[in-house]
N, C-alpha and C positions, 0 to 999 in steps of 0.2 A: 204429693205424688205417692207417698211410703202408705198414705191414709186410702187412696184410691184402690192400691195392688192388694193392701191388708183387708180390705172392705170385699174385692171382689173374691178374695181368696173366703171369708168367713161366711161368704154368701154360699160357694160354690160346696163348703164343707157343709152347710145344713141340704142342699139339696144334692148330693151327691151320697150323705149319709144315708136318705130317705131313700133316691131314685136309682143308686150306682152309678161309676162314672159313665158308662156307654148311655145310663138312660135319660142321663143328662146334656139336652144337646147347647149349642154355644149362643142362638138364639134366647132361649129359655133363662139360661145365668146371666144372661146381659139386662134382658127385660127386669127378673129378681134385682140383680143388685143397681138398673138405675144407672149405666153408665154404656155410651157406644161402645161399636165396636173396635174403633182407633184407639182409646184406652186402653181396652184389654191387650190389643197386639202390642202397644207399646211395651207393658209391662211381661208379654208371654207370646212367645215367636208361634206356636202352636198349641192345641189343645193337649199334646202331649205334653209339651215343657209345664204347661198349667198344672197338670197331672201330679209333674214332679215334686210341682213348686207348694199345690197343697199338702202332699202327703209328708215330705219336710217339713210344711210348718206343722202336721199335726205332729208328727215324732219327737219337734223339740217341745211344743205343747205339753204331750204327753210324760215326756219325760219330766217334766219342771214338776205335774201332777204327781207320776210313780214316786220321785223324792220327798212328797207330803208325805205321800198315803206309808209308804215303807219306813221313813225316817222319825217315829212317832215313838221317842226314847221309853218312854212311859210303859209302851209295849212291849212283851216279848220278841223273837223272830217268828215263835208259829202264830202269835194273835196277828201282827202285821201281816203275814202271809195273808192270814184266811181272812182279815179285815179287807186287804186287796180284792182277792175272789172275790167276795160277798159284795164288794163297788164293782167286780165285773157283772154279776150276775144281778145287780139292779140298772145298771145302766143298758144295759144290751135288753130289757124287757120293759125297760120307762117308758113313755111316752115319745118322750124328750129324742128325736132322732140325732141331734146334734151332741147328743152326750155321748152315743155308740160309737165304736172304735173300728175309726177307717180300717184299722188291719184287718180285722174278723170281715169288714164288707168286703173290700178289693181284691184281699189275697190272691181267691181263686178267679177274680173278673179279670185282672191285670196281669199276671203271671205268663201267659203267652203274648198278650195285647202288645205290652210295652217293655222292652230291655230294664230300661231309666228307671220305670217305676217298680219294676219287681226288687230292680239295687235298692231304691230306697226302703221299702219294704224289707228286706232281709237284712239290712242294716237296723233297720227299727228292731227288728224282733231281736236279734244278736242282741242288741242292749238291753231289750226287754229280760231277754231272760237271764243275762250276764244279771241283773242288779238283783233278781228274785233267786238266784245262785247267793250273793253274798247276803242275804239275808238270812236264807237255809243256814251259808255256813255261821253268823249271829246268834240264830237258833240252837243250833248246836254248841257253840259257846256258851248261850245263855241257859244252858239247858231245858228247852223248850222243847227241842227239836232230837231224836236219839243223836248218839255217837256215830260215828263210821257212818254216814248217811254224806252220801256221794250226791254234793250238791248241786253240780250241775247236770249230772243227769235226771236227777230229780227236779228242778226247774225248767228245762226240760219236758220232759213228763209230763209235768203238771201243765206248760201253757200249749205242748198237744192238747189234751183233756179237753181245755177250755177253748180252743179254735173250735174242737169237732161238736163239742156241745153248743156253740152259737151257731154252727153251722146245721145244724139239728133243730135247737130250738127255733131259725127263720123256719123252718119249712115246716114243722110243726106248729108254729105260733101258740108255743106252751112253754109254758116256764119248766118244765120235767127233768127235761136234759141239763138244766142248772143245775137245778139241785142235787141229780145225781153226777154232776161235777162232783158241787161241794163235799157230797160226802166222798166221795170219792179221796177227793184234796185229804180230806183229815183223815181219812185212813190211811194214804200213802207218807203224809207231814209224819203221823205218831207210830208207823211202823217201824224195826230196827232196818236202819239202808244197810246198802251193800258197803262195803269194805271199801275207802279210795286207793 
């Protein structure tokens, strides 16, 4: 049962990465993952509870990833910073649509659409940038990062940057807007912050 809900759910994030949730209709994910539609209901009262149910599984996904990518002792806190960017700004222009990160697609689809799903969603990012916060403030420790460098505003900051620049780079379909993330990133990571 746990294999059927997990199956339809990783079917639903490859083509939902690719097509958006609205352009994904309930037809089309049943036929992909190979299973009626009495499965699906069993497991998902609605296509909104669906909604929630994947964006959940990608946030604790995602996080178990941010704790590789961050947690990399070996690293500084600004090499692990911009080690991160530099894994957003290949995955959101890969191939690979299943790599891209539901937040950057859904954000703005969902945000009025669904109550449920925009909680989930602002919950993800609060995490998101809570842990790119305590790495700032590692950075700062490790002296990688200046002094007085107000880390959660700077985290912050920086996963604005990277929202507007995915959101730039789909309608462009150029890598431009990345880039001028990243440099962006390393100018703001090696400027002196503000005072906390």
């Amino acid at each position: 049962m746990t294999d059927t809900r997990q199956h339809i759910l990783a079917t639903g994030r490859a083509l939902v990465a690719q097509h958006g949730y609205t352009g994904v209709g309930l037809s089309e994910l049943l036929t992909q993952a190979g299973v009626p539609k009495g499965s699906f209901y069993h497991f998902f009262k609605s296509k909104e509870v669906f909604g929630c149910a994947l964006l959940d599984s990608f946030v604790e996904s995602y996080a178990a990833d941010l704790t590789t990518t961050l947690a990399a002792p070996e690293l500084s806190g600004r090499d692990r910073l911009m080690t991160y960017f530099g894994r957003w700004r290949t995955n959101q222009t890969g191939d690979a649509y299943e790599a891209r990160c539901l937040v950057v697609k859904l954000s703005a689809e969902v945000a009025d659409l669904s109550p449920g799903m925009r909680e989930v969603l602002a919950r993800g990012v609060s995490a998101i940038v809570a842990r790119l916060a305590q790495v700032i403030r590692e950075g700062v420790d490790d002296g990688s990062i200046p002094p007085k460098t107000d880390a959660e505003a700077l985290a912050t900051t920086l996963y604005q940057i990277w929202l507007g620049a995915s959101l730039m780079g789909a309608l462009s379909r150029d890598i431009a807007p990345y880039d001028s993330a990243l440099a962006a990133t390393a100018a703001l990571v090696d400027q002196q912050g503000p005072t906390s």
